[in-house]
N, C-alpha and C positions, 0 to 999 in steps of 0.2 A: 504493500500500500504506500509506503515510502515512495517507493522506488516512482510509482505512478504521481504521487505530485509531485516530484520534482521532474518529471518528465513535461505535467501538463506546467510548471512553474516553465522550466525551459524553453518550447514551445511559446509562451506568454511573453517570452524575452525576443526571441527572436521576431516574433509580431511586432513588439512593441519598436525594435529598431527599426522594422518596415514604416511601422509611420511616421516617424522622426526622418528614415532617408526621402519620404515623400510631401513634407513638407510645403517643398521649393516648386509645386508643380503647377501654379496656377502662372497662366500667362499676364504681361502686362501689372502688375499688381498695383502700380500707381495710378491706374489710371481710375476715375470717379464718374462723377458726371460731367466731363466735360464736352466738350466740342473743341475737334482739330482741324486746322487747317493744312488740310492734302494740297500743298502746292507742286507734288509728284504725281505725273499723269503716266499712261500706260506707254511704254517708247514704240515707236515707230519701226520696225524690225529694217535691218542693211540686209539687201540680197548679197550671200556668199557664195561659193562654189559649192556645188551639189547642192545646192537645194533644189526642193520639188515646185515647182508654180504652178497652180491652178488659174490661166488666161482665157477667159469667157467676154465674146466681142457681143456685140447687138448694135443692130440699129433698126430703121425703118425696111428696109427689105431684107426679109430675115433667108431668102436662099443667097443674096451675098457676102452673107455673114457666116454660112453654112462652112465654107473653107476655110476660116479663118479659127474652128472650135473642133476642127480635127486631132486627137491626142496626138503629140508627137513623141509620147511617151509608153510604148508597149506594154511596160512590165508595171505602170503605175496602179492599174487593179492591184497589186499585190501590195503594192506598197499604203496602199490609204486606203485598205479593204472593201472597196467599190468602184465600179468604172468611174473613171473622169475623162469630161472629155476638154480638151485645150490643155493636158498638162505636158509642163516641160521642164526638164531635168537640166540644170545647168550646170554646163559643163565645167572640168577643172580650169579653162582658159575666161571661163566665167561667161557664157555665150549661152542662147540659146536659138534653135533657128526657127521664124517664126515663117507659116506658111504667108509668099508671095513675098516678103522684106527681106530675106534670109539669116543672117548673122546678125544678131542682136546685142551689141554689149549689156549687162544688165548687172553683174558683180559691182557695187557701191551703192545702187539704188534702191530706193524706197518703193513700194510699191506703186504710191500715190506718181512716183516722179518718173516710174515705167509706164503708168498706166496714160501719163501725159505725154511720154513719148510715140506708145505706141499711136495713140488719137494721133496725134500730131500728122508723123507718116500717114497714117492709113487716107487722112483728107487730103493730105499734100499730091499723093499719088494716083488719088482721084478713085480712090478701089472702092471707099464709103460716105455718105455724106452724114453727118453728123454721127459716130460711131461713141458707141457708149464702150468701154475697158474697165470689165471687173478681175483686180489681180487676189487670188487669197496664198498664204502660204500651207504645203498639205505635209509640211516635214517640220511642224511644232511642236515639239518637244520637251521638257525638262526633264532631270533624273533625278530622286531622292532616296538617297542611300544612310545608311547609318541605325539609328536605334528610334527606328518608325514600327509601324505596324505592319507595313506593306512597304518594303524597300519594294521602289516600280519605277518602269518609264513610264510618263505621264504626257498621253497626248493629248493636244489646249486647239481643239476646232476651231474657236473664241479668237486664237489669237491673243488672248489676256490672260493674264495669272497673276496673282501674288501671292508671294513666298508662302502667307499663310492660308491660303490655296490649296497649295502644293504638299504643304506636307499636312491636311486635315484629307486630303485625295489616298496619302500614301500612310494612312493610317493612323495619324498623329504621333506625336514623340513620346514612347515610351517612357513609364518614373525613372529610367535608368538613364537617358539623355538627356545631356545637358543641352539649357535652352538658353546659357547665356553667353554662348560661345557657337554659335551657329554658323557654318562653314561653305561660304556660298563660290561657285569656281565659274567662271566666266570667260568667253572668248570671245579679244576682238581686238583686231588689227593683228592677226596671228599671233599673238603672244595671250597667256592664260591669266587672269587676273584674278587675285584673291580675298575672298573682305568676310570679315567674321560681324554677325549681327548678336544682341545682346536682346532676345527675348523677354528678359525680365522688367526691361526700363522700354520707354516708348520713342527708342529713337529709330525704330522701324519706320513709325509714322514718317519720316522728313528722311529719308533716307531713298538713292537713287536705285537701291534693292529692294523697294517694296512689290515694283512688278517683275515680275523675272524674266527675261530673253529666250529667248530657241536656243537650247543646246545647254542651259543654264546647269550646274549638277550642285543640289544642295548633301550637306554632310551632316551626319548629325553624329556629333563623338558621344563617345560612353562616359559615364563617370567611374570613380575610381573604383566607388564602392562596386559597380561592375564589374571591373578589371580586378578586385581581390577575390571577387566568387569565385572567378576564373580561375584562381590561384589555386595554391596547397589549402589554404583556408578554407574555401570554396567547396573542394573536392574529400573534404575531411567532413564534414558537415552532413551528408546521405549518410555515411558510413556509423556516426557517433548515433545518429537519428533508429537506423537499423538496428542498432545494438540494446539501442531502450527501447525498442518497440519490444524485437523476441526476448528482452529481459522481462517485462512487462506480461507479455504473454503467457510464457513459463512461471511466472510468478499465481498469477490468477487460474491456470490450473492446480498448481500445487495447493492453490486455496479450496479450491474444490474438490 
């Protein structure tokens, strides 16, 4: 009988540190009733190399617009799990070739700043007369990896996300991740850019990380107390537990 409350005594210990390492889990904690001003809007995505375009023409006479919404992308079924049609793959010279204009430079632009090129040409050349260019991107992406619930790639239809988006998609961050050290990796201008966000305090709000980019990979590290379960500590802990169980067991027979 001993033996058994200091088991369930034990057992009550180890609880009790679970709720002390879970304290720190609540997001934002300073924040009240206030009102913030979001002077960060959702960024405008740079077409890079490989990306996928979704280019959709219209205008008034919809069979001369017919040629221009042909995919030039074969294998894009596979890639954005439905036919599209007008998409195109740009290439690593950063080009794509658009039917009747051919070689398109398109690697530095915005969509809005393609979609006024392509108008541009298409009246110049006299192929459409007021032609409408809808550009979407079909290769939107983020990745959130670390001590979430769904470490996943995370495709954004939208076009929008923020971080905290991103990781309530990917399951939210586990009591064991730390949420004041948040690990965001970034590409652009071919070089990887690194910036740690602090969950706990609200300077997420004002912060040029609150939407996230195509290709963005959030991290989310462990805390320590995770990294000592892992340990000998950790691995010692099943074993002591096993031991007062079948003690425990043989004991309440022998009572019997």
């Amino acid at each position: 009988m001993r033996l058994s409350i200091h088991y369930i005594l034990f057992m009550g210990m180890v609880l009790c540190a679970s709720c002390v390492n879970s304290k720190k889990v609540a997001y934002f904690p300073a924040l009240n009733n206030d009102t913030l001003d979001l002077s960060n809007t959702a960024p405008e995505p740079i077409i890079k190399n490989n990306d996928l375009l979704s280019i959709v023409v219209s205008s008034a006479n919809p069979e001369a617009t017919t040629v221009f919404n042909v995919s030039s992308t074969p294998s894009s079924s596979a890639a954005t799990g439905g036919v599209q049609a007008g998409s195109y793959l740009v290439s690593s010279k950063g080009l794509i070739q658009f039917p009747l204009l051919g070689n398109i430079t398109v690697t530095g632009l915005t969509k809005e700043q393609l979609a006024d090129r392509l108008t541009r040409e298409l009246e110049i050349r006299k192929y459409l007369i007021h032609p409408i260019v809808t550009i979407r991107q079909l290769n939107f992406t983020v990745t959130v990896l670390g001590e979430v619930g769904k470490p996943s790639v995370i495709n954004v239809p939208s076009e929008r996300i923020s971080l905290m988006e991103a990781i309530g998609l990917a399951g939210d961050i586990t009591i064991y991740g730390k949420k004041d050290n948040v690990l965001v990796i970034r590409e652009e201008n071919n070089k990887k850019i690194t910036h740690r966000i602090n969950l706990n305090s609200n300077e997420l709000f004002h912060s040029d990380y609150y939407y996230l980019k195509p290709n963005d990979m959030v991290y989310i590290e462990p805390k320590k107390s995770k990294v000592a379960e892992s340990g000998k500590a950790g691995q010692w802990i099943p074993i002591v537990s096993a031991v007062l169980t079948v003690g425990i067991i043989v004991i309440d027979r022998l009572v019997k």
